[in-house]
C-alpha positions as CSV (number, residue, x, y, z in Angstrom):
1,X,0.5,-12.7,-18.6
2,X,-1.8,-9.8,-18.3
3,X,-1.8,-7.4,-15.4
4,X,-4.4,-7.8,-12.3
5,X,-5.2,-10.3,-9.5
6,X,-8.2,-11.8,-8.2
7,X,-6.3,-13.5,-5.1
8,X,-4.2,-12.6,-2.3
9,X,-2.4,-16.6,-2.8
10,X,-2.0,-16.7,-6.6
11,X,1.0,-17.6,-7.9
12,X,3.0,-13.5,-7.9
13,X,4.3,-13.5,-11.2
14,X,5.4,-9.2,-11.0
15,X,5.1,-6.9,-7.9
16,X,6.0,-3.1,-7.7
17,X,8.2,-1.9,-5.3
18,X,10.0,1.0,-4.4
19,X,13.5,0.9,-3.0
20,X,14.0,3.3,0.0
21,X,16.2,6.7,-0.8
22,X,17.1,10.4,-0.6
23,X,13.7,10.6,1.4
24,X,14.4,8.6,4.1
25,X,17.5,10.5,5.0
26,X,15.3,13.5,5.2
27,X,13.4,12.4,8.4
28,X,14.7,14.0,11.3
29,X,13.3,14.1,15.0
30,X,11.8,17.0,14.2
31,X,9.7,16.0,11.6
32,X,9.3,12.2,11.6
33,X,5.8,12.6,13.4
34,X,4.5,14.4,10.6
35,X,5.8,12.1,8.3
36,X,4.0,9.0,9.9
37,X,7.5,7.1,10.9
38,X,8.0,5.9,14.4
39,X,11.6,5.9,14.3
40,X,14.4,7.0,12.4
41,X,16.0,4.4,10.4
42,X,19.7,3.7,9.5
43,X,19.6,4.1,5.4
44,X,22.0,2.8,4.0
45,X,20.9,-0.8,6.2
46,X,17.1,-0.5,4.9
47,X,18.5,-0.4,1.3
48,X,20.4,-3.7,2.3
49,X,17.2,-5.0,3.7
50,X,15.0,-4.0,1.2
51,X,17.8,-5.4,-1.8
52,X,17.5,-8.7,0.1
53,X,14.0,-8.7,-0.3
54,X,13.6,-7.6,-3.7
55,X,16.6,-10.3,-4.5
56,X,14.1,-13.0,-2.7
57,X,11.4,-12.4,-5.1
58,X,13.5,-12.2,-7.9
59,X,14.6,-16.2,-6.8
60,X,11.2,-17.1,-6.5
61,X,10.4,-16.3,-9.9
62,X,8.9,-12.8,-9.6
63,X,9.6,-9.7,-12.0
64,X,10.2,-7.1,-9.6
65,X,9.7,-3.3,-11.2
66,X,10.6,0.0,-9.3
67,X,8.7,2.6,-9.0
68,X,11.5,5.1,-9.4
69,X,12.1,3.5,-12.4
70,X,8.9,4.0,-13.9
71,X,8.0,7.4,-12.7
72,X,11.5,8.2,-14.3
73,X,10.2,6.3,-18.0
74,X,6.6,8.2,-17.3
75,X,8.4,11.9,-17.0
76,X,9.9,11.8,-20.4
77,X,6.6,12.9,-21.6
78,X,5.6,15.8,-21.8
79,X,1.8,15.5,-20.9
80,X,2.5,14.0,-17.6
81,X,5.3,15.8,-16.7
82,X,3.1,18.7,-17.2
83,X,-0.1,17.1,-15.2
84,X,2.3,15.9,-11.8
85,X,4.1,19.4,-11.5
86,X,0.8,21.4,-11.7
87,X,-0.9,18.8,-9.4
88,X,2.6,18.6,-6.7
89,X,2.7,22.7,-6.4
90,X,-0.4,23.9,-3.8
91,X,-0.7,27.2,-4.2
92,X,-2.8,27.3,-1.1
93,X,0.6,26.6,1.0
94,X,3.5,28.5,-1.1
95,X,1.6,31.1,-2.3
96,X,1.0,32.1,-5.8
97,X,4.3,33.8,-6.1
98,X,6.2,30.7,-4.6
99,X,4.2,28.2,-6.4
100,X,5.1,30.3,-9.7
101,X,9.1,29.8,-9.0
102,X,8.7,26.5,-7.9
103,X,7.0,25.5,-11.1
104,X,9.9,27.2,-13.2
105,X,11.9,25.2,-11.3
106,X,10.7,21.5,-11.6
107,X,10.3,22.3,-15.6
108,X,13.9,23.3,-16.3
109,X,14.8,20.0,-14.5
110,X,16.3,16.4,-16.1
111,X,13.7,13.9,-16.0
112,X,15.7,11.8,-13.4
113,X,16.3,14.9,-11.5
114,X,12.5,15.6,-11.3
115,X,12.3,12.0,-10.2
116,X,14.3,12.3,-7.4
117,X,12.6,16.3,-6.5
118,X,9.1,14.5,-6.4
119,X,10.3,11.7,-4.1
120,X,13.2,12.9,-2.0
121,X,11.5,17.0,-1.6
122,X,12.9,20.5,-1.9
123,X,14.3,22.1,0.8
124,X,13.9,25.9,0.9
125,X,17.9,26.2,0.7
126,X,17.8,24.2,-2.7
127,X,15.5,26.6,-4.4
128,X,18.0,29.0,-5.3
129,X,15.7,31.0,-7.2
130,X,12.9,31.7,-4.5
131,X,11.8,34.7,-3.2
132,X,8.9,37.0,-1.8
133,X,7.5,36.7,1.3
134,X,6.1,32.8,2.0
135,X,9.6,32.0,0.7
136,X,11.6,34.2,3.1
137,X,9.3,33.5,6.4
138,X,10.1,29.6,6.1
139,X,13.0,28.8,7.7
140,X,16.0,26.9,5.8
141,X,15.3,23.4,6.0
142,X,11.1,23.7,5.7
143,X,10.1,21.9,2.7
144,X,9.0,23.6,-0.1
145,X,7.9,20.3,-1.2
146,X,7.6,17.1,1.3
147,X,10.1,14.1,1.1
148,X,7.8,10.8,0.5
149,X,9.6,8.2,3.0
150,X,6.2,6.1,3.2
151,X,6.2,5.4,-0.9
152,X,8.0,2.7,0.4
153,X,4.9,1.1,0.9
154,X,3.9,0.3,-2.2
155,X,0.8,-1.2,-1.4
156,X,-1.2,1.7,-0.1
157,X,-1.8,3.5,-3.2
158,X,-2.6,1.0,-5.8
159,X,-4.5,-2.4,-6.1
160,X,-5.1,-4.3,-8.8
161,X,-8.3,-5.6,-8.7
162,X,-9.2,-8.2,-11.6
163,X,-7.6,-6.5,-14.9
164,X,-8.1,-2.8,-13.3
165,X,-6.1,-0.7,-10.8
166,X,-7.3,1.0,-8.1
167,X,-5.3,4.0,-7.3
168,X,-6.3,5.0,-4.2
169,X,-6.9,8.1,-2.2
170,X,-4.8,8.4,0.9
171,X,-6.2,9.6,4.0
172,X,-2.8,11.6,5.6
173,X,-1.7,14.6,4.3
174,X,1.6,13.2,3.8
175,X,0.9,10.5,1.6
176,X,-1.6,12.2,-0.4
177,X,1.1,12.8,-3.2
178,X,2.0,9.1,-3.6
179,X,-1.1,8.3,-5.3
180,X,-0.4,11.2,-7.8
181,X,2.6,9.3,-8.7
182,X,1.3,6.1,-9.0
183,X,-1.7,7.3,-11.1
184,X,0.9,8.6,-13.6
185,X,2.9,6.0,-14.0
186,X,-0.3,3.9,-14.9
187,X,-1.7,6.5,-16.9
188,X,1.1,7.4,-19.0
189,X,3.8,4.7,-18.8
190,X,3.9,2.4,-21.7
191,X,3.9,-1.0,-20.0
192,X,0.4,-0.4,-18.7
193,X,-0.8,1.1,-21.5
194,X,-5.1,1.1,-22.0
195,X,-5.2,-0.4,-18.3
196,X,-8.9,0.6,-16.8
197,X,-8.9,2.7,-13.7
198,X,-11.1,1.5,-10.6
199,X,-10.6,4.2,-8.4
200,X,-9.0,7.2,-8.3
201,X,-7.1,9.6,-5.2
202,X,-9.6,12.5,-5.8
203,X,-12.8,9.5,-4.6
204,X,-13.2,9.0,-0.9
205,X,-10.6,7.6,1.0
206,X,-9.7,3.9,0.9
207,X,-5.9,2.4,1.4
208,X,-4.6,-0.7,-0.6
209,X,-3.5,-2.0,3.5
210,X,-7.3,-1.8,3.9
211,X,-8.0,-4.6,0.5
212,X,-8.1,-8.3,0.9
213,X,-8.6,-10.1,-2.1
214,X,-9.9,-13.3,-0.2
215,X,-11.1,-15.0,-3.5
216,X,-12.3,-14.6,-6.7
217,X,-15.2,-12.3,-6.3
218,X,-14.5,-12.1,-2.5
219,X,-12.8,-8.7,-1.2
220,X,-12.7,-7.7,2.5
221,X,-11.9,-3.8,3.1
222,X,-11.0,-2.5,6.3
223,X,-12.3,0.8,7.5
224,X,-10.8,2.6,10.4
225,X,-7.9,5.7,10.2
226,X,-7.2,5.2,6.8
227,X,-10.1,4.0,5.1
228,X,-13.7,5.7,5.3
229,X,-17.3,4.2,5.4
230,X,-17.6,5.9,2.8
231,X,-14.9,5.1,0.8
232,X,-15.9,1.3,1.5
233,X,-19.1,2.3,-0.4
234,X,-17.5,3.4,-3.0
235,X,-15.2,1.0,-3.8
236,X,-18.5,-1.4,-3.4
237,X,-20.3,0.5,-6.0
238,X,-17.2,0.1,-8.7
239,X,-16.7,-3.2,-8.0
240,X,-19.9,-4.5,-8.1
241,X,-20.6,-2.6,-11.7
242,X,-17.4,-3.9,-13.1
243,X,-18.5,-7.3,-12.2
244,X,-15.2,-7.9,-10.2
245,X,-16.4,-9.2,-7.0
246,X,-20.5,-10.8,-5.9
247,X,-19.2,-10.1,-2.5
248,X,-17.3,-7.3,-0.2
249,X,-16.9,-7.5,3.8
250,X,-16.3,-4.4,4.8
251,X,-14.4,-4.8,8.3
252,X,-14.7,-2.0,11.1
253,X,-10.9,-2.3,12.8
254,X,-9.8,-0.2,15.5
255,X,-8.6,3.7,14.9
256,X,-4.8,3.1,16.1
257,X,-1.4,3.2,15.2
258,X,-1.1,-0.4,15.7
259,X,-4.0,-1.3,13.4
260,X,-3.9,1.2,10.8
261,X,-5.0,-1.2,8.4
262,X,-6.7,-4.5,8.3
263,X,-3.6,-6.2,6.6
264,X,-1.4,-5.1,10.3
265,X,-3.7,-7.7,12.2
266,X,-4.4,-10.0,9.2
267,X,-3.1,-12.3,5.7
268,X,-3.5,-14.8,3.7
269,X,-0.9,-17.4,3.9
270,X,-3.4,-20.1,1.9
271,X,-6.6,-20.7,-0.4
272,X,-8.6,-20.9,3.1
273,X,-6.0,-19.7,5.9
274,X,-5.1,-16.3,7.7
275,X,-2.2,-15.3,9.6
276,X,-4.0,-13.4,12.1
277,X,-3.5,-11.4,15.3
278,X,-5.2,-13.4,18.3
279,X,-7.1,-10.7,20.3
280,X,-9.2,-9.9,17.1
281,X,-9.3,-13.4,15.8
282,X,-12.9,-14.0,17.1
283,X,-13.9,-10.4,17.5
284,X,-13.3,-9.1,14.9
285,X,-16.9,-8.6,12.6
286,X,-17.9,-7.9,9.3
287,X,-21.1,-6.5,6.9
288,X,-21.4,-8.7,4.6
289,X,-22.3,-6.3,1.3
290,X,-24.0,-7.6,-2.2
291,X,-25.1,-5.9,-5.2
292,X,-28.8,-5.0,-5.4
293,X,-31.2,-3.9,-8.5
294,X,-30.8,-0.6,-10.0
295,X,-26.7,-0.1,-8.4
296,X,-27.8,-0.3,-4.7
297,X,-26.0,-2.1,-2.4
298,X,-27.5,-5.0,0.2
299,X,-26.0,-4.4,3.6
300,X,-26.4,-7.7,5.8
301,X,-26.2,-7.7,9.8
302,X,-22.5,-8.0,10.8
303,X,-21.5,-11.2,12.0
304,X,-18.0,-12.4,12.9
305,X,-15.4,-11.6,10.3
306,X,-14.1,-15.2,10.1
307,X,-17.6,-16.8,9.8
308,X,-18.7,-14.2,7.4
309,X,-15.7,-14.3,5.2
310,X,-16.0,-18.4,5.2
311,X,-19.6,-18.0,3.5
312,X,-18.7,-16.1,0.8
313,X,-16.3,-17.8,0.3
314,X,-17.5,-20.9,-0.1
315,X,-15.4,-22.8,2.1
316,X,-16.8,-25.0,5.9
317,X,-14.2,-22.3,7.5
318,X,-11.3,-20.0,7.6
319,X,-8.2,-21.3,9.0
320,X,-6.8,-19.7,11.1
321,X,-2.7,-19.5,12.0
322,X,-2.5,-17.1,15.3
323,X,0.7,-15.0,16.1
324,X,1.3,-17.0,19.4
325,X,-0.9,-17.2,22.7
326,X,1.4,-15.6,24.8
327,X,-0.3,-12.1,25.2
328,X,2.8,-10.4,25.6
329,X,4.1,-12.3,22.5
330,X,1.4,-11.6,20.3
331,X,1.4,-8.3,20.6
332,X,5.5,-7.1,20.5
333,X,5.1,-9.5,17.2
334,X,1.7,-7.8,15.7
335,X,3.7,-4.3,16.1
336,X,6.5,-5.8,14.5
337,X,4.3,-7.1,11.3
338,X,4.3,-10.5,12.4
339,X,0.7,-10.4,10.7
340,X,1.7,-8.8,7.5
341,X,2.8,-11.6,5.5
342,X,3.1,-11.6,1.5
343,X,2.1,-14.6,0.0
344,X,4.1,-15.6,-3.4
345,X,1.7,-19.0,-3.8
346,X,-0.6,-21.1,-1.8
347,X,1.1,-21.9,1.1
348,X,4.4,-19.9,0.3
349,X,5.3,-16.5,2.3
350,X,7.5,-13.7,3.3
351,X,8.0,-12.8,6.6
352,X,10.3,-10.2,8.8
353,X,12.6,-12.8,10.3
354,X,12.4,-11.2,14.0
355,X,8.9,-12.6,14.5
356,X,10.4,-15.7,15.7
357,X,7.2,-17.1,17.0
358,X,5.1,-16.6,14.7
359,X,6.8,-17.7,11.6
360,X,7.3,-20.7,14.1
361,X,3.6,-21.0,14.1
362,X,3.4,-20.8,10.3
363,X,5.8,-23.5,9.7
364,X,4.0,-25.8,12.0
365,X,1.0,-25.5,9.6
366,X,3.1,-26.7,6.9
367,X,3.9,-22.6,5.5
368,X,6.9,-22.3,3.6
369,X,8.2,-18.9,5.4
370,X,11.1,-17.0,3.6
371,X,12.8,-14.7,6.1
372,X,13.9,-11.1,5.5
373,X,15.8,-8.7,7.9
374,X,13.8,-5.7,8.3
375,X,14.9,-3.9,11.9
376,X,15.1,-0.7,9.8
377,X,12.5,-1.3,7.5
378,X,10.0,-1.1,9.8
379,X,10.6,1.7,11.5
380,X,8.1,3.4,9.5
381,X,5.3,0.4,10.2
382,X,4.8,-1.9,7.6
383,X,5.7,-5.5,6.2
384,X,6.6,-7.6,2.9
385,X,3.0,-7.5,2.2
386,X,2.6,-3.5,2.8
387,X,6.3,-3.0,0.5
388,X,4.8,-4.4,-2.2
389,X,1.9,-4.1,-4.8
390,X,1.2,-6.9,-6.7
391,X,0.6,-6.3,-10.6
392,X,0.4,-9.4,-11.8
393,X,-0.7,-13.0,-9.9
394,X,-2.0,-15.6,-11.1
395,X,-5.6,-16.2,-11.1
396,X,-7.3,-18.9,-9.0
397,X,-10.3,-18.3,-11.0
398,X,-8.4,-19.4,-14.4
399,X,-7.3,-22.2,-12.4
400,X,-10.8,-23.8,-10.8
């Protein structure tokens, strides 16, 4: 089956993930603010977590790749082994003289050792060859190159859009080198060999956490901390000249931690349902955008989210399956991803297993929920749906 997705329900058929290492045991009180994670988690239980839920897939049917893996594969050439340590190495924070030593450094390395530098980070102690004065004003444990403990959210810098990726362009400086990584591994690795690129992480920021495929030709982007306005018109103006979607909602959502991204309050569980977080349920609006003549875009008054997204969608209305009317309820389960389901088929879904209500809630609606531990998982706030990026789904389209 060829690589893409035009759903957020298709049947998943191969999903990329990235199995939780070396960076996480880098976080440390004093740096796990910078590094966007609430917590500190125990590692060797969020491997156990995150086997279990790769192992789920894998029973369901789905090919699961890793991005490790991959990256590994795409670093045996030359040309992008080249590209990623040039782009990884800011002279504007080491220096030129530290940059230069750095650079020796990451080419005399094994490609599975380069691997692990570009995901897990150098310390200042591990470059035994540095010197001059940048190098000897940091102290021992600064990084000469940040640990990536979010690439475990695969989601947020890719999403396949019909038969093209978007790689994104993350808004937090500590997530900006993910995309770089993903870019090369669909630039260079063999598997997605003469795939077309969407977007790419130079363009104006927009997060995958942000992209709802509702239906074929339907997207709804969120914009709030992570994604831009502006990167919502841009995405708009690719689409639309691919010919990948007559329609995108582009959501305003609030600028918080707990709704960093439209996918932390709401997913698709069916063709026409949401799993959705009750105080935005009904609040929650949208601008409906079209393509006009000549590449501009029609911006419609905003109207509510759920009404909006039921018009282009063709459908009398959205569904909707709430995370619990208890307020206190609904909101320990929100922070805990209750929202952030990942569908595997119409009416089939992975959820954390502590959000007891809600997945109560989705089986009432007749929502086949598969459970997964994920107490350390989420530490660094995201879900089944933000741990994985889906490369291949069916397509509804093929299907109507």
């Amino acid at each position: 089956m060829m690589n893409g997705a035009d759903s957020e329900v298709g049947r998943l058929v191969t999903v990329l993930l990235h199995r939780p290492g070396a960076e996480l045991k880098r976080l440390t009180p004093r740096n796990s603010d910078k590094l966007l994670f609430d917590g500190i988690p125990w590692v060797g239980r969020a491997q156990e977590e995150h086997d279990a839920f790769a192992q789920a897939l894998r029973d369901h049917g789905v090919e699961v790749l890793y991005l490790t893996e991959l990256l590994q594969d795409t670093l045996e050439y030359d040309e992008g082994r080249q590209e990623i340590i040039g782009a990884v190495l800011q002279e504007r924070q080491l220096g030129d003289r530290l940059a230069e030593l750095a650079r020796r450094h990451l080419s005399e390395l094994h490609p599975e050792d380069l691997t692990q530098t570009l995901i897990a980070g150098l310390a200042r102690e591990e470059l035994k060859t540095g010197r001059g004065l940048v190098y000897e004003l940091m102290d021992r444990h600064d990084f000469v190159i940040d640990p990536l403990p979010n690439l475990l959210f695969t989601r947020d810098s890719s999403v396949w859009i019909g038969d093209r990726v978007a790689v994104t362009s993350l808004a937090m400086p500590a997530r900006t080198r993910e995309s770089l990584l993903t870019r090369l591994i669909y630039t260079y690795h063999p598997r997605f060999s003469g795939t077309d690129h969407l977007y790419e992480p130079w363009l104006e920021h927009v997060e995958g956490g942000d992209v709802l495929l509702m239906a074929p030709g339907v997207i709804a982007v969120g914009t709030g901390e992570r994604t831009t306005p502006a990167g919502v018109e841009r995405l708009c103006r690719r689409v639309f000249a691919a010919g990948l979607a007559h329609t995108v909602l582009a959501v305003p959502i609030a600028q918080q931690r707990a709704t960093m991204h439209l996918d932390t309050i709401c997913t698709m569980v069916d063709l026409d349902t949401v799993v959705m977080y009750p105080p935005v349920a009904y609040s929650l609006q949208a601008y409906t955008v079209t393509s006009a003549e000549g590449g501009e875009l029609r911006v419609f008054e905003p109207r509510p989210f759920l009404e909006a997204a039921a018009a282009a969608m063709g459908v009398e209305r959205v569904k909707v399956i709430d995370t619990g009317l208890d307020p206190v309820t609904a909101e320990r389960e929100q922070w805990d991803d209750g929202n952030n389901t990942l569908a595997l088929a119409p009416r089939v879904t992975v959820a954390y297993e502590r959000n007891v209500e809600t997945n109560a809630r989705l089986e009432a609606a007749g929502i086949k929920v598969i459970r997964i531990a994920g107490s350390e998982l989420g530490s660094g706030r995201g879900g089944p749906r933000c741990m994985s990026c889906p490369v291949s789904r069916e397509r509804l389209a093929a299907l109507a």
